[in-house]
C-alpha positions in Angstrom: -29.0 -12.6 -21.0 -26.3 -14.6 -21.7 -23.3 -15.1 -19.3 -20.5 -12.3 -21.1 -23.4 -9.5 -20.9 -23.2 -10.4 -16.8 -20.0 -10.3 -16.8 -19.6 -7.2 -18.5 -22.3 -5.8 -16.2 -20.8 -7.1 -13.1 -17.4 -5.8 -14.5 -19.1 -2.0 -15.2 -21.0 -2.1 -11.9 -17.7 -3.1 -10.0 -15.7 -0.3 -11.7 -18.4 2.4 -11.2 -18.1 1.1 -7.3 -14.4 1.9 -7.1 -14.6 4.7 -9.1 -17.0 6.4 -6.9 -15.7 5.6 -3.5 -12.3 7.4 -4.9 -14.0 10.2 -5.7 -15.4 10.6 -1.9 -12.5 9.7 -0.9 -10.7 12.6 -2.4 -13.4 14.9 -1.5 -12.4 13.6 2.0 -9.2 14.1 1.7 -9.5 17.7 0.5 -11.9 18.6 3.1 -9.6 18.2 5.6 -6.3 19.8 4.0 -8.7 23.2 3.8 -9.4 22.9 7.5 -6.8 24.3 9.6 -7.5 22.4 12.9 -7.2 19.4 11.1 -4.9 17.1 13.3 -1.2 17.0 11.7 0.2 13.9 10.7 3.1 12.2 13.1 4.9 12.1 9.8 4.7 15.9 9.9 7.8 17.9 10.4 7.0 19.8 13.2 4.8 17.0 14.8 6.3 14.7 17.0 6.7 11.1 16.2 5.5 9.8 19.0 2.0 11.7 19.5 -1.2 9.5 18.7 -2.3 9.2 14.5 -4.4 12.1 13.4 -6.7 9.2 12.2 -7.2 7.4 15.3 
């Protein structure tokens, strides 16, 4: 194996990486705009500013 096949792989393997932690992210992401008792967003309208992050 010469050193642009490992590269290639490495470049594949990275992007398949990325790719798939998107793809749980999104699935994340949409999981929690379903739920209704998700915590709101202080950048919500009708949230207050100055409550804690819903991530935190």
């Amino acid at each position: 194996m010469d050193w642009t096949s490992l590269i290639a792989v490495l470049a594949f393997f990275t992007l398949l990486v990325w790719v798939t932690i998107a793809f749980v992210s999104k699935q994340q992401i949409e999981k929690r705009i379903e739920n209704p008792d998700a915590p709101k967003s202080t950048l919500a309208k009708d949230k207050s500013s100055h409550g804690t992050p819903a991530d935190v």
